[in-house]
VOBAVEX-137998 format. One record per residue (C-alpha): residue number from 1; residue in one letter; x, y, z. Coordinates in steps of 0.25 Angstrom, whole numbers. Each point is the difference from the previous one (the first is absolute). Last residue first. Layout:
> k,r,u,v,w
> NUM,A,X,Y,Z
...
This chain:
> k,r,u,v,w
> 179,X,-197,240,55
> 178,X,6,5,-13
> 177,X,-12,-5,-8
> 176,X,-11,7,8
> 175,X,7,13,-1
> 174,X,0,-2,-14
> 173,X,-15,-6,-2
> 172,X,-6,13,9
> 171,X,10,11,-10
> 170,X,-5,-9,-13
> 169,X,-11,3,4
> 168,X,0,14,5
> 167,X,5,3,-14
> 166,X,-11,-9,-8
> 165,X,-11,10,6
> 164,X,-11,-8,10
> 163,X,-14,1,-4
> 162,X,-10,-5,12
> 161,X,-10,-10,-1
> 160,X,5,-11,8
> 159,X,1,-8,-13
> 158,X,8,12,-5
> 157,X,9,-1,11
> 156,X,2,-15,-1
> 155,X,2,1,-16
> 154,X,10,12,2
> 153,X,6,-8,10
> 152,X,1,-12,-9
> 151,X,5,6,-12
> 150,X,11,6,9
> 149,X,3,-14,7
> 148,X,-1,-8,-15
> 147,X,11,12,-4
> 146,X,8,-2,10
> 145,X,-1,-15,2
> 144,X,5,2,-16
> 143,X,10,10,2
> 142,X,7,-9,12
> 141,X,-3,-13,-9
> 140,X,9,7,-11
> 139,X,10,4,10
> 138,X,0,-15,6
> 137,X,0,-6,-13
> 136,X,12,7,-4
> 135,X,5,-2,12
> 134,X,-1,-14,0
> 133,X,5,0,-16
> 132,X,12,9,5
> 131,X,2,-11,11
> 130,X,-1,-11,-10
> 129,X,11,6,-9
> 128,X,9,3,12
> 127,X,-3,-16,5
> 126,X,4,-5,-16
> 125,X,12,9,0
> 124,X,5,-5,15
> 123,X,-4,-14,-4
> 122,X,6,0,-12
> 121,X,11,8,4
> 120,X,1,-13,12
> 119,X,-1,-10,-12
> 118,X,13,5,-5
> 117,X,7,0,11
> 116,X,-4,-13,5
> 115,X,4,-7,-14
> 114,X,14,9,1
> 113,X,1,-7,14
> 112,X,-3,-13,-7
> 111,X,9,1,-9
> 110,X,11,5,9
> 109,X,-3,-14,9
> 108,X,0,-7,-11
> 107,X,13,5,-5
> 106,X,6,-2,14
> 105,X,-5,-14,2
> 104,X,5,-3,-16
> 103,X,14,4,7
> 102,X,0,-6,14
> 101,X,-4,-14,-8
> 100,X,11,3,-11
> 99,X,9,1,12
> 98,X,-5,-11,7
> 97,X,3,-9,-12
> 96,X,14,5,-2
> 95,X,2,-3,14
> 94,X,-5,-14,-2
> 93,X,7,-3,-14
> 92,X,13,4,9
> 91,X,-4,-9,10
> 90,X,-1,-10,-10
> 89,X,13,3,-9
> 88,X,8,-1,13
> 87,X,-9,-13,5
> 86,X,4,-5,-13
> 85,X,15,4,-1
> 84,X,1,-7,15
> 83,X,-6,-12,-5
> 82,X,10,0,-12
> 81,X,11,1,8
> 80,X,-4,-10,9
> 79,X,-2,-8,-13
> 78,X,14,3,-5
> 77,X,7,-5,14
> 76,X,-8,-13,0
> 75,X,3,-3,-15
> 74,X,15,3,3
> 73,X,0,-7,12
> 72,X,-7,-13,-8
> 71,X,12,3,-10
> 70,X,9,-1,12
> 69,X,-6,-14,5
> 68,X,0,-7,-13
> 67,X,14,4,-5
> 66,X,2,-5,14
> 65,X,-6,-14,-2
> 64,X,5,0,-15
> 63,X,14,0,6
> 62,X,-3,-10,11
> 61,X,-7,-8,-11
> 60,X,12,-1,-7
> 59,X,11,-1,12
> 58,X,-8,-13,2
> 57,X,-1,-4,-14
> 56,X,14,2,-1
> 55,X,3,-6,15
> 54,X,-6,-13,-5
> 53,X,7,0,-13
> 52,X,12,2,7
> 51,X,-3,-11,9
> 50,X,-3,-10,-11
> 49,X,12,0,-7
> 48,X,12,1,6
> 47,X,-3,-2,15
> 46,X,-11,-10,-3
> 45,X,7,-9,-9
> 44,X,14,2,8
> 43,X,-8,-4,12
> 42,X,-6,-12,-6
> 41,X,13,-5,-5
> 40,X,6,2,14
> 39,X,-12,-8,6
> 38,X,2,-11,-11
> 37,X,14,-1,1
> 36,X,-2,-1,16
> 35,X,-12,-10,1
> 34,X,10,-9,-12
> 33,X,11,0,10
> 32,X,-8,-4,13
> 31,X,-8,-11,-8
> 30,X,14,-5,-6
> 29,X,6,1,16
> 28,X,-14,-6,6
> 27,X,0,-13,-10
> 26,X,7,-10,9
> 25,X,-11,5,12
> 24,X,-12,-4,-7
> 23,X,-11,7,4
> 22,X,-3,8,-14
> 21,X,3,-14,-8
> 20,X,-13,-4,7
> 19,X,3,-16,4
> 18,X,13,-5,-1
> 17,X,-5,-13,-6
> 16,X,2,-14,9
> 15,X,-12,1,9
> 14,X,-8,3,-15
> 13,X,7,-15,-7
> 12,X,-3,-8,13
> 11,X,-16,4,0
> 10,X,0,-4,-13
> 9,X,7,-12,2
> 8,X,-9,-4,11
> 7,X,-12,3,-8
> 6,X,5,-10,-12
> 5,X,2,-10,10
> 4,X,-15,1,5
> 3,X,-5,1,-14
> 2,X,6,-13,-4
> 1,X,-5,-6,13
């Protein structure tokens, strides 16, 4: 029973408190007052201090931003530049290169004529040279065919046995020689 009266009392002394002081309506104007100072105070704090902070770092990093921005068109503008100075300096590297080419081809070339040349007298010298020698040979092997044919003939006519003089020989081998 003890335990039942001390529930009831309980139960008595929470239906008799105000409940949360949030809800309860004697307390809005003080709850009301104390929301606004704070709100103001909170404005102030954030409009005084910590926007302009805020707006610093943001104006900050903006700045960098675009400090960023026209150096990276600065790089981008000085490496096109550069890229078109290379393929200058290339194309000029490739027309001094053909040049060189066109040159040595042309010395070459008037070597190799001068080369040709010089083995064409050779040729020409050495061909005159070998056609003296041929007719050389041929004079010499002319005397000799005539000399063997006159030996011959008298040989042959004095096999035969007749005697032949060495005028009418040489007469006969001549008029046989020129055909």
């Amino acid at each position: 029973m003890a335990t039942e009266t001390h529930e009831a009392a309980g139960q008595a002394a929470e239906a008799a408190a105000p409940g949360m002081p949030q809800l309860d309506f004697s307390t809005y104007s003080n709850q009301i007052f104390w929301l606004l100072v704070t709100l103001v105070a909170i404005y102030f704090i954030l409009s005084r201090i910590a926007l302009p902070r805020i707006a610093a770092v943001l104006a900050e990093r903006k700045g960098t931003i675009s400090n960023d921005i026209a150096a990276a068109e600065d790089l981008k503008a000085k490496a096109a530049e550069a890229e078109d100075a290379y393929n200058k300096a290339l194309a000029d590297a490739r027309t001094e290169a053909n040049r060189i080419v066109a040159e040595t081809k042309a010395e070459i070339k008037a070597d190799l004529d001068a080369a040709m040349r010089e083995a064409d007298e050779e040729i020409a010298a050495k061909t005159a040279e070998g056609e003296k020698k041929i007719a050389e040979i041929q004079a010499n092997a002319t005397e000799s065919v005539k000399e063997v044919a006159k030996e011959t003939a008298k040989e042959v006519v004095a096999a035969m046995g007749a005697k032949a003089d060495a005028r009418t020989v040489t007469a006969a081998v001549n008029a046989r020689l020129k055909g």
